[in-house]
N, CA, C and O atoms as CSV, one atom per row, in Angstrom:
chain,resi,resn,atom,element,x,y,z
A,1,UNK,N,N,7.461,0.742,-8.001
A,1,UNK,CA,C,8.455,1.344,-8.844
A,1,UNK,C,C,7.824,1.620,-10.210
A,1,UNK,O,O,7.061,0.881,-10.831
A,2,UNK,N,N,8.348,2.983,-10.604
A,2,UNK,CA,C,7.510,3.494,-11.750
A,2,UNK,C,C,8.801,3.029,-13.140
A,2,UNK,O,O,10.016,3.222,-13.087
A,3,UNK,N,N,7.842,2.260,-14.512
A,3,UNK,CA,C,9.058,2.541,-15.374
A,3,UNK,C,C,9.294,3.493,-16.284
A,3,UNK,O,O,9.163,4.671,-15.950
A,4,UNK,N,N,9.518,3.293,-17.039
A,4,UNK,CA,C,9.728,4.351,-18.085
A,4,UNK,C,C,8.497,5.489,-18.424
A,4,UNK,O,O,8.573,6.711,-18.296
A,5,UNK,N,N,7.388,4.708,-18.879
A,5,UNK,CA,C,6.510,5.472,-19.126
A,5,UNK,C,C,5.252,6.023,-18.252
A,5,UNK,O,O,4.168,6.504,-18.583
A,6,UNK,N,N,6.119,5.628,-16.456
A,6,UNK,CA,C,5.678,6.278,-15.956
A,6,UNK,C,C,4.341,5.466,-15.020
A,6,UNK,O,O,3.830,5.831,-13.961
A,7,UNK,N,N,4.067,4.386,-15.779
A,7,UNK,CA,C,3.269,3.471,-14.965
A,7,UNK,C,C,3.958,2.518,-13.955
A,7,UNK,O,O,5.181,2.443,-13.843
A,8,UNK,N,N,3.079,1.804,-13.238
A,8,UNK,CA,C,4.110,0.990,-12.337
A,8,UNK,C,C,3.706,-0.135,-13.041
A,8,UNK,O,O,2.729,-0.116,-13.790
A,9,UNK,N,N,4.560,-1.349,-12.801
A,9,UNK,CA,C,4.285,-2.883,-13.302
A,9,UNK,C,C,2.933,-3.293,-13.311
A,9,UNK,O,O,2.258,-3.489,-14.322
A,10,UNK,N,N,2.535,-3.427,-12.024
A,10,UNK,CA,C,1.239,-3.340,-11.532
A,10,UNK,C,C,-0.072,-2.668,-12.887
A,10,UNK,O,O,-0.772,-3.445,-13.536
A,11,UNK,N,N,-0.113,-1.591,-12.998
A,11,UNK,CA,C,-0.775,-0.786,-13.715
A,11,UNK,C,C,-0.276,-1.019,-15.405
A,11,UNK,O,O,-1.070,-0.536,-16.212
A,12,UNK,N,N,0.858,-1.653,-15.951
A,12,UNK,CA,C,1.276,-2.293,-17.060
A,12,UNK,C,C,0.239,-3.256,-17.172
A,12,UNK,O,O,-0.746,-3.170,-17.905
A,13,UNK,N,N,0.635,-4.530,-16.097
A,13,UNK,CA,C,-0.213,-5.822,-16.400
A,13,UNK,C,C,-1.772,-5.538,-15.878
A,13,UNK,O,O,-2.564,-6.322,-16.400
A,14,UNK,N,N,-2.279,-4.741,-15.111
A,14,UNK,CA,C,-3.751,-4.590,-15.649
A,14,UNK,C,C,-3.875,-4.314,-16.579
A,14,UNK,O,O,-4.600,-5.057,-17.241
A,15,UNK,N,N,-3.315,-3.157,-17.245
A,15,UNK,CA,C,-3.934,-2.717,-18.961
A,15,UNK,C,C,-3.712,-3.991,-19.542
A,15,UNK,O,O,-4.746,-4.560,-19.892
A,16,UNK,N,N,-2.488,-4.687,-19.770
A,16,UNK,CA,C,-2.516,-5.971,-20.577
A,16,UNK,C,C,-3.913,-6.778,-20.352
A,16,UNK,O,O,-4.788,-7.101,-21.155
A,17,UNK,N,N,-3.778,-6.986,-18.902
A,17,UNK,CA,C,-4.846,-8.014,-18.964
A,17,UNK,C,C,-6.439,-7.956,-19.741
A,17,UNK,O,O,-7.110,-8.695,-20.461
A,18,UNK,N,N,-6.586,-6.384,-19.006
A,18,UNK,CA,C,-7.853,-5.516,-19.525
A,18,UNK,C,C,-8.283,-5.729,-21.305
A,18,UNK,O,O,-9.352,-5.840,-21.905
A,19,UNK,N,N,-6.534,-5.711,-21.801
A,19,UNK,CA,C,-6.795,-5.151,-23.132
A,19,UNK,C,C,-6.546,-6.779,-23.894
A,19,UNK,O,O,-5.617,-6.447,-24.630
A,20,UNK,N,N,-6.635,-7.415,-24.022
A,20,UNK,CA,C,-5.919,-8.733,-24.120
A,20,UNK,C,C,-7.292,-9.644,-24.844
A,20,UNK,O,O,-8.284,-9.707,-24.118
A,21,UNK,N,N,-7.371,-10.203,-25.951
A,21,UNK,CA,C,-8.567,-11.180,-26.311
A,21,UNK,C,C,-8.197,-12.487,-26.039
A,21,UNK,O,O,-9.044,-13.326,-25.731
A,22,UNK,N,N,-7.005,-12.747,-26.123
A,22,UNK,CA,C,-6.487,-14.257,-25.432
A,22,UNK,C,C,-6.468,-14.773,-24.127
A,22,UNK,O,O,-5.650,-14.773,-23.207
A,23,UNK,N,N,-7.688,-15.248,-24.320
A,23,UNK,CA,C,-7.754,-16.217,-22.604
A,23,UNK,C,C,-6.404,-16.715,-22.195
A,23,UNK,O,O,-6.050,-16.455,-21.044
A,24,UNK,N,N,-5.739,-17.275,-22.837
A,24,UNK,CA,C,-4.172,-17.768,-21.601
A,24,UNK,C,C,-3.622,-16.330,-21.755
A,24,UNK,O,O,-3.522,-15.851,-20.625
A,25,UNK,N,N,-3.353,-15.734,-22.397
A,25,UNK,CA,C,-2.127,-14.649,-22.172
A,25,UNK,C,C,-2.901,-13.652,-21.075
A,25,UNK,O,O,-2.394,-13.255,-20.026
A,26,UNK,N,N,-3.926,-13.413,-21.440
A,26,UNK,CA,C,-4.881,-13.104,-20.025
A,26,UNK,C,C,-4.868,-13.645,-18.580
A,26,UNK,O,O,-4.654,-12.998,-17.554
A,27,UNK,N,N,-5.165,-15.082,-18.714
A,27,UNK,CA,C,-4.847,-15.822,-17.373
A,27,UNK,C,C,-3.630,-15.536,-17.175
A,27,UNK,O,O,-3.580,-14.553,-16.436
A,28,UNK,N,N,-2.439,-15.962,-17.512
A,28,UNK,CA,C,-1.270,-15.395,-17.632
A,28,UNK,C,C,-0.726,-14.105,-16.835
A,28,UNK,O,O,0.217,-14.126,-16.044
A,29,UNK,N,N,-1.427,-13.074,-17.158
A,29,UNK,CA,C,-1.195,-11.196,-16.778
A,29,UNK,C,C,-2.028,-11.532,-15.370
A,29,UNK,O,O,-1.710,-10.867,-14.384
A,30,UNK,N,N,-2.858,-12.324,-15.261
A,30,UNK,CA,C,-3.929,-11.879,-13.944
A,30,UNK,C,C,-3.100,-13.232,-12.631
A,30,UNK,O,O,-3.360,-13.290,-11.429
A,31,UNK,N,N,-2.113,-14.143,-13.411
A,31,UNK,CA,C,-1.440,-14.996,-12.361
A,31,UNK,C,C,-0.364,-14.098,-11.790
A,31,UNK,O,O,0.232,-14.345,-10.741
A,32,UNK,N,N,-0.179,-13.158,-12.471
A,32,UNK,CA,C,1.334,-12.510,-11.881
A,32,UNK,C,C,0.703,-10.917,-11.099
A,32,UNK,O,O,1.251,-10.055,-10.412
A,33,UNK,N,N,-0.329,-11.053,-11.490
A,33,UNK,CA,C,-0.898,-9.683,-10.421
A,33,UNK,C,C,-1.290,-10.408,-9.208
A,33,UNK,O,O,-1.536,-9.682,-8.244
A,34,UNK,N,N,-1.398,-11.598,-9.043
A,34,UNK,CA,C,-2.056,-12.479,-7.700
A,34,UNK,C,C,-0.290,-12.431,-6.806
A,34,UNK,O,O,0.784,-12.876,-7.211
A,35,UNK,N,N,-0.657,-11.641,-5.391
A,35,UNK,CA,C,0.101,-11.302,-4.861
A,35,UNK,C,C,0.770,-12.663,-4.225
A,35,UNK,O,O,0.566,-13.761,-4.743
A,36,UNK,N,N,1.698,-12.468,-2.899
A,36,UNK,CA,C,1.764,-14.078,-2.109
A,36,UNK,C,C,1.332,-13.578,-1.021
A,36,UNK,O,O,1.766,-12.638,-0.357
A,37,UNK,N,N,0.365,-14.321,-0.853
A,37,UNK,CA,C,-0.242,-14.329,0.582
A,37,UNK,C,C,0.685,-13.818,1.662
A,37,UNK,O,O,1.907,-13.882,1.799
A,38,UNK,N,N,-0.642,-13.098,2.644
A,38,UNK,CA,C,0.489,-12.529,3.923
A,38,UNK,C,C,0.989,-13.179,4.693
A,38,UNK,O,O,0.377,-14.070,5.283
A,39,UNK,N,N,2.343,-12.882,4.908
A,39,UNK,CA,C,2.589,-14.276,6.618
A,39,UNK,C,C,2.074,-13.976,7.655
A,39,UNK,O,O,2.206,-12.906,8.248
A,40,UNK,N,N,1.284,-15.122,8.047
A,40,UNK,CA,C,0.751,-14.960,9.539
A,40,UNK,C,C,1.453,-14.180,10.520
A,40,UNK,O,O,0.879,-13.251,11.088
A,41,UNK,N,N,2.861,-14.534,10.811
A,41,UNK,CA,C,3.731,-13.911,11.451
A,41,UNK,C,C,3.716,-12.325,11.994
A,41,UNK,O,O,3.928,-11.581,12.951
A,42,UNK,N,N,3.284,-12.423,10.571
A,42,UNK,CA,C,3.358,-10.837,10.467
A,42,UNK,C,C,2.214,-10.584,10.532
A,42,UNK,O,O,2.386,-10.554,9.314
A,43,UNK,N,N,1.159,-10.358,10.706
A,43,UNK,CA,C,-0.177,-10.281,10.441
A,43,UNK,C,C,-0.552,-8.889,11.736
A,43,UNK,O,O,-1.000,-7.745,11.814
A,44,UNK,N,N,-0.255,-9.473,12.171
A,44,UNK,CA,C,0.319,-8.098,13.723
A,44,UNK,C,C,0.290,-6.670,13.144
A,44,UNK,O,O,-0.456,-5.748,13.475
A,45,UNK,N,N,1.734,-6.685,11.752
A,45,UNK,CA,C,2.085,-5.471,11.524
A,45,UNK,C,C,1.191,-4.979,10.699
A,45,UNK,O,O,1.095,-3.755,10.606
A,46,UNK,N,N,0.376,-5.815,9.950
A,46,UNK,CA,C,-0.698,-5.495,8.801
A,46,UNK,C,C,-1.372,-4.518,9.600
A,46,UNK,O,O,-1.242,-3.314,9.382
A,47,UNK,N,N,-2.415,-5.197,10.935
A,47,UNK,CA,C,-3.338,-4.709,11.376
A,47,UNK,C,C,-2.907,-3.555,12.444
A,47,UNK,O,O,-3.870,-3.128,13.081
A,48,UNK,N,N,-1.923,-3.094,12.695
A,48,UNK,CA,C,-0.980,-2.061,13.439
A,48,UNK,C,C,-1.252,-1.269,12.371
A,48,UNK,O,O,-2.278,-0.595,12.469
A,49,UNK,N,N,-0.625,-1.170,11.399
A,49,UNK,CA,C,-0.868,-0.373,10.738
A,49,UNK,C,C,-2.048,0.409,9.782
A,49,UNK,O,O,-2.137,1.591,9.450
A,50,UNK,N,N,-2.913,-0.770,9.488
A,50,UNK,CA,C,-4.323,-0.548,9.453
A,50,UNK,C,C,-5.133,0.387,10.651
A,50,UNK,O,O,-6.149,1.058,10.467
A,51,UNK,N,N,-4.378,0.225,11.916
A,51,UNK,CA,C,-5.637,0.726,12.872
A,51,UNK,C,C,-5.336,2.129,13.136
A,51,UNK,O,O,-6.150,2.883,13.671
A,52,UNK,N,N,-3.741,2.609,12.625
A,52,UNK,CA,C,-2.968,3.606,12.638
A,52,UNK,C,C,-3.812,4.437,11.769
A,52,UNK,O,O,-4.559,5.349,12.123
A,53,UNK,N,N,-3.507,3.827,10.117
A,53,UNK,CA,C,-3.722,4.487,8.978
A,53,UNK,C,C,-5.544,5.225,9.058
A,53,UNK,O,O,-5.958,6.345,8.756
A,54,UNK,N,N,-6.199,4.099,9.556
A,54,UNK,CA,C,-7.609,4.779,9.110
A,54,UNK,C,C,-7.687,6.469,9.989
A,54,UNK,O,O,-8.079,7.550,9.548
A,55,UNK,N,N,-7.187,6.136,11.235
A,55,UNK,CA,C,-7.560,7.493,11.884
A,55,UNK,C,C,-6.813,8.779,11.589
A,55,UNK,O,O,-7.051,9.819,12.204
A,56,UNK,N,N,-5.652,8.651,10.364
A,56,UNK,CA,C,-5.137,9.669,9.692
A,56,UNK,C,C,-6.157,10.576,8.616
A,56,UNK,O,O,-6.746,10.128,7.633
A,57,UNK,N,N,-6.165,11.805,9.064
A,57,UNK,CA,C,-7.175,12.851,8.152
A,57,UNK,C,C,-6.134,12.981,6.543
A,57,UNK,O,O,-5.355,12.168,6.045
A,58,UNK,N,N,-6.524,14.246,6.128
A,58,UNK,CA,C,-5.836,14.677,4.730
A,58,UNK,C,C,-6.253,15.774,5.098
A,58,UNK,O,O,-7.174,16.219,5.783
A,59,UNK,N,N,-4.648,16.465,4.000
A,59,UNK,CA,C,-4.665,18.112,3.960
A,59,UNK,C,C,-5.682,18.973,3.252
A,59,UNK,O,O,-5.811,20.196,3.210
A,60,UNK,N,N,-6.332,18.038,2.736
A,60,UNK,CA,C,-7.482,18.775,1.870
A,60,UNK,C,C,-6.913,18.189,0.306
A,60,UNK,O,O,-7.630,18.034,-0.683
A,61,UNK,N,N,-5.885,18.001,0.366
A,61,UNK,CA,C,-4.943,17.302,-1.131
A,61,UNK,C,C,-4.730,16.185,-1.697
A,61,UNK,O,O,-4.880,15.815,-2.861
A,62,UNK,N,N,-4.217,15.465,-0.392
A,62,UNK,CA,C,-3.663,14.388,-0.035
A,62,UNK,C,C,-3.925,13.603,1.654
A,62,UNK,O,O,-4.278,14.211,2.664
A,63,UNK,N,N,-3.707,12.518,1.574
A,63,UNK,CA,C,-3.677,11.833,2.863
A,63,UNK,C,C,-2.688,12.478,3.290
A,63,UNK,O,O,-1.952,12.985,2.444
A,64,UNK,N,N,-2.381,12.650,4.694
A,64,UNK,CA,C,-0.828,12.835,5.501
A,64,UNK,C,C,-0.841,11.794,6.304
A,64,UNK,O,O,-1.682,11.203,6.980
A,65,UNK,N,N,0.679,11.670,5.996
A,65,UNK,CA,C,1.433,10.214,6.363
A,65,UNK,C,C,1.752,10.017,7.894
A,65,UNK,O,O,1.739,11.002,8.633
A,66,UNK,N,N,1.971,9.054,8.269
A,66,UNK,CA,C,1.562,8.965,9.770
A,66,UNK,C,C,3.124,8.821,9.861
A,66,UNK,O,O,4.048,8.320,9.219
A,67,UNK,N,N,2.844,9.752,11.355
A,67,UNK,CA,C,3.975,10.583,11.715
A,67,UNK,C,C,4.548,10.013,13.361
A,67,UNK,O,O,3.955,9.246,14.120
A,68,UNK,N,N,5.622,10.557,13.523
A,68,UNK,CA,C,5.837,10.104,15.341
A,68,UNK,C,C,5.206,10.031,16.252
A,68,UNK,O,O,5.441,9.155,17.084
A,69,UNK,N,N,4.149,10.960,16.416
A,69,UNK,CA,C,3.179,11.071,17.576
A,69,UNK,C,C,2.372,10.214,17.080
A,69,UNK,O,O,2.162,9.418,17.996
A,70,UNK,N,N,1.788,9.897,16.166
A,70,UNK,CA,C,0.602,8.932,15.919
A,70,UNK,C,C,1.184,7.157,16.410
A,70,UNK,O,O,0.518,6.405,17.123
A,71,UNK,N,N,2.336,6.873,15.903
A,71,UNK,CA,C,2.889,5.938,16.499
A,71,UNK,C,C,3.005,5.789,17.945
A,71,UNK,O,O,2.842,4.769,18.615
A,72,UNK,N,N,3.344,7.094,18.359
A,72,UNK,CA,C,3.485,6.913,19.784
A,72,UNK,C,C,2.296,6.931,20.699
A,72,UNK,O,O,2.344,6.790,21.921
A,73,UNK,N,N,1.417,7.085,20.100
A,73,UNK,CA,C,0.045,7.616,21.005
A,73,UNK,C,C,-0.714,6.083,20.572
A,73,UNK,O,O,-1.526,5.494,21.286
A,74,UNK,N,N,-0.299,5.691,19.431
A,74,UNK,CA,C,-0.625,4.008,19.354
A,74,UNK,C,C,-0.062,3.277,20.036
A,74,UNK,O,O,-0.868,2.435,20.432
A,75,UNK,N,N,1.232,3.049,20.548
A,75,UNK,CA,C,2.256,2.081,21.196
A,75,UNK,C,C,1.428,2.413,22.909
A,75,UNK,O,O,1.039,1.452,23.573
A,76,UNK,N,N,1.255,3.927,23.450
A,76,UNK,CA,C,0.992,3.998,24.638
A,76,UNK,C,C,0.061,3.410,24.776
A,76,UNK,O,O,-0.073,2.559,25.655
A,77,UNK,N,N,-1.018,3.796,23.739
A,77,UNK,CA,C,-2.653,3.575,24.157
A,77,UNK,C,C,-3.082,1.868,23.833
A,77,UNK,O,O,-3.977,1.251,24.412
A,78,UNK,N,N,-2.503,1.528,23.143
A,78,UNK,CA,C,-2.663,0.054,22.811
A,78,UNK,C,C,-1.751,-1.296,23.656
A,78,UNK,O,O,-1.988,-2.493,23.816
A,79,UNK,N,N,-0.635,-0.390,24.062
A,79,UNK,CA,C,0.291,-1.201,24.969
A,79,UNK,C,C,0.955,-2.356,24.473
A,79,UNK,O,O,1.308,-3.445,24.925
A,80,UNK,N,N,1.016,-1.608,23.139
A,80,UNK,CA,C,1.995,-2.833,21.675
A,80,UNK,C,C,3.260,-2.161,22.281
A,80,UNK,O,O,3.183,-0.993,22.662
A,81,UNK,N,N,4.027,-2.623,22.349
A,81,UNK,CA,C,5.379,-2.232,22.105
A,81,UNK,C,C,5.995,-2.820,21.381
A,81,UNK,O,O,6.261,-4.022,21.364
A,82,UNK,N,N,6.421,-1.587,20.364
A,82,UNK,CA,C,6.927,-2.130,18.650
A,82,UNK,C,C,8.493,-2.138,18.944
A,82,UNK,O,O,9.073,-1.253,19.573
A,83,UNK,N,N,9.166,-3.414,18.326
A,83,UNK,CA,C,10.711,-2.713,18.062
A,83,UNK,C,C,10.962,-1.926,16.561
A,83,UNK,O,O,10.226,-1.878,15.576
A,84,UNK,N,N,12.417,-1.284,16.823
A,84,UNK,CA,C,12.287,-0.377,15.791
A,84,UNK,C,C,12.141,-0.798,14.646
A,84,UNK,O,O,12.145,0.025,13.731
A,85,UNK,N,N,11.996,-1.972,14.407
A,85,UNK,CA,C,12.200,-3.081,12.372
A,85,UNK,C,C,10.645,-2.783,12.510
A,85,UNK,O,O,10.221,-2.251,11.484
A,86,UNK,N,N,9.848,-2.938,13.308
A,86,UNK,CA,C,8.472,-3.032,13.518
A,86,UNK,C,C,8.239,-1.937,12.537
A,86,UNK,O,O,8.009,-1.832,11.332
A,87,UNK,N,N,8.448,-0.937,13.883
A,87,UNK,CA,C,7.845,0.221,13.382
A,87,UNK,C,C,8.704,1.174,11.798
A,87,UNK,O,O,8.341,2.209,11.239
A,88,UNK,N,N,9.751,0.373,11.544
A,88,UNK,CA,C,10.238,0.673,10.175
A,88,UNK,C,C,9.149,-0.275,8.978
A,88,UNK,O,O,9.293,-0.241,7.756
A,89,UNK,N,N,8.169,-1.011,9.665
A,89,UNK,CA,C,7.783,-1.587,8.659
A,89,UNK,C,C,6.455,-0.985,8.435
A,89,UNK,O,O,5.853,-0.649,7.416
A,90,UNK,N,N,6.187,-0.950,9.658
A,90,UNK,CA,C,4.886,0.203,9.055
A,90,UNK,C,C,5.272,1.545,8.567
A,90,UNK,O,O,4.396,2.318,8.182
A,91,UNK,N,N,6.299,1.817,8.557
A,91,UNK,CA,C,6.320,3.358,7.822
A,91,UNK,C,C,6.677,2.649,6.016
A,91,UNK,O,O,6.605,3.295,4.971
A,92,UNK,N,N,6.982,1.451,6.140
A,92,UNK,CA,C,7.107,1.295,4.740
A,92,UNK,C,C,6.120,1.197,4.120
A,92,UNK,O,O,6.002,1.574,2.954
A,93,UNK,N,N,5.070,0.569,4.934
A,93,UNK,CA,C,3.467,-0.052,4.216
A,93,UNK,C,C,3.187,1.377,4.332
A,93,UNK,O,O,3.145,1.788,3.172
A,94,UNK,N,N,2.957,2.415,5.198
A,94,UNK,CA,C,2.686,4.050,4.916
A,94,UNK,C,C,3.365,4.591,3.413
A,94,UNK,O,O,2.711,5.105,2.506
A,95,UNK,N,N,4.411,4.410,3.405
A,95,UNK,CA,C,4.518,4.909,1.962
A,95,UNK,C,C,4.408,4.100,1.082
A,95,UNK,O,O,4.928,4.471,0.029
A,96,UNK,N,N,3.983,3.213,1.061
A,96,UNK,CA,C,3.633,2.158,-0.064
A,96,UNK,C,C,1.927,2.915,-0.671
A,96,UNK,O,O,1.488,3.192,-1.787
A,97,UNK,N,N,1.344,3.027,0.816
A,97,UNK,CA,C,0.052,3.239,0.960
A,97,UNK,C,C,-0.156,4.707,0.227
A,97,UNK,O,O,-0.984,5.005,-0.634
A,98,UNK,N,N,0.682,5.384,0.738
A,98,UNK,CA,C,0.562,6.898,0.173
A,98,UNK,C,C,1.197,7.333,-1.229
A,98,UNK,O,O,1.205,8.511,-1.587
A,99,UNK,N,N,1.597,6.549,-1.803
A,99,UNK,CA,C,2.323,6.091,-3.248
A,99,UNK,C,C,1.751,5.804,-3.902
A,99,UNK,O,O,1.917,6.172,-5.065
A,100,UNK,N,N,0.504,4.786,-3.460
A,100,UNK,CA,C,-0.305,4.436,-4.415
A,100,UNK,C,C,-1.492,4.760,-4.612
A,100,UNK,O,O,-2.199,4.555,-5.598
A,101,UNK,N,N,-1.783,5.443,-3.345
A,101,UNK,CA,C,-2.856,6.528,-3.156
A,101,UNK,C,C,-2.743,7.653,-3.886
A,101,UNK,O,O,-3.785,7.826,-4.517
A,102,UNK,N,N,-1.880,8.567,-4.100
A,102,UNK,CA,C,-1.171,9.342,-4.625
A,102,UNK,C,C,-1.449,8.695,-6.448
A,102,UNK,O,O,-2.187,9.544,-6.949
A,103,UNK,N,N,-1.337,8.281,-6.853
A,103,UNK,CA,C,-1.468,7.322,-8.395
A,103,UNK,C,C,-2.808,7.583,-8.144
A,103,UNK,O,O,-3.312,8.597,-8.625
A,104,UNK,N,N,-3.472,6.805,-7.452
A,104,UNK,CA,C,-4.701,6.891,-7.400
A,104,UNK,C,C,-5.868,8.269,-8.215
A,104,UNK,O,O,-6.623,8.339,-9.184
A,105,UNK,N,N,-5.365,9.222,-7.034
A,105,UNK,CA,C,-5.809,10.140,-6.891
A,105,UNK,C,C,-5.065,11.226,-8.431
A,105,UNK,O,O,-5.861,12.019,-8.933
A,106,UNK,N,N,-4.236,11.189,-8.777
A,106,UNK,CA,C,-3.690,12.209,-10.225
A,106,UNK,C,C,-4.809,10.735,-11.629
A,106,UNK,O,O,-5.060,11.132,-12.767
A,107,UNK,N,N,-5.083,9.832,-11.359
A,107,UNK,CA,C,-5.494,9.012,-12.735
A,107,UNK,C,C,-6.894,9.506,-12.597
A,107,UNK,O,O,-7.448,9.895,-13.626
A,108,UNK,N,N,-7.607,9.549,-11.354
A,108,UNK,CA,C,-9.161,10.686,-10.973
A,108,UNK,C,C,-9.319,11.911,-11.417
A,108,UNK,O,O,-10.368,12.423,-11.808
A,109,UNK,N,N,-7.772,12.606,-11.325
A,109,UNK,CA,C,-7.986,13.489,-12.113
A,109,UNK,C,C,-7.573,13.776,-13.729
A,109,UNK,O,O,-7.669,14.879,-14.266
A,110,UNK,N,N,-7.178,12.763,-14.267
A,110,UNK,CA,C,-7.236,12.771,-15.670
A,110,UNK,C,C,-8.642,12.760,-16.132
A,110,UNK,O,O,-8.896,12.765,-17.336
């Protein structure tokens, strides 16, 4: 989520941290960028979607986001069978992925 000025939280507390001469208020900015570990549980959907994402090309612009057939040609060929929360969760980590890729790619071109 972007705020006001357009950065996300994330990209707030790096500059803080970056810009910062105080070792605790520093440690501080770099404890709250330390994510929470993944749940095992889930660890499934991480790498589902990892094995999805790499074999997606780009329009020449941008990545393109993985779409129905790519799911489905994963579920056949791999013989995962996702339920639908599953596969709603990898389309979330897809646009998480392409969101921040997207950031990525406009700060390259500043």
């Amino acid at each position: 989520m972007r705020e006001d000025n357009g950065a996300t939280a994330r990209e707030t507390l790096e500059g803080l941290a970056s810009r910062t001469k105080d070792p605790i208020k520093r440690a501080g900015y770099e404890a709250e960028l330390v994510g929470p570990p993944l749940p095992l549980p889930l660890a499934y959907l991480w790498r589902t979607f990892l094995r999805i994402r790499r074999r997606k090309g780009s329009n020449g612009f941008s990545a393109n986001p993985i779409e129905w057939p790519d799911i489905d040609a994963f579920v056949r060929n791999s013989r995962l069978n996702l339920a639908p929360w599953e596969i709603e969760v990898v389309e979330a980590l897809d646009d998480l992925w392409l969101t921040v890729n997207s950031g990525a790619a406009k700060k390259a071109e500043d």
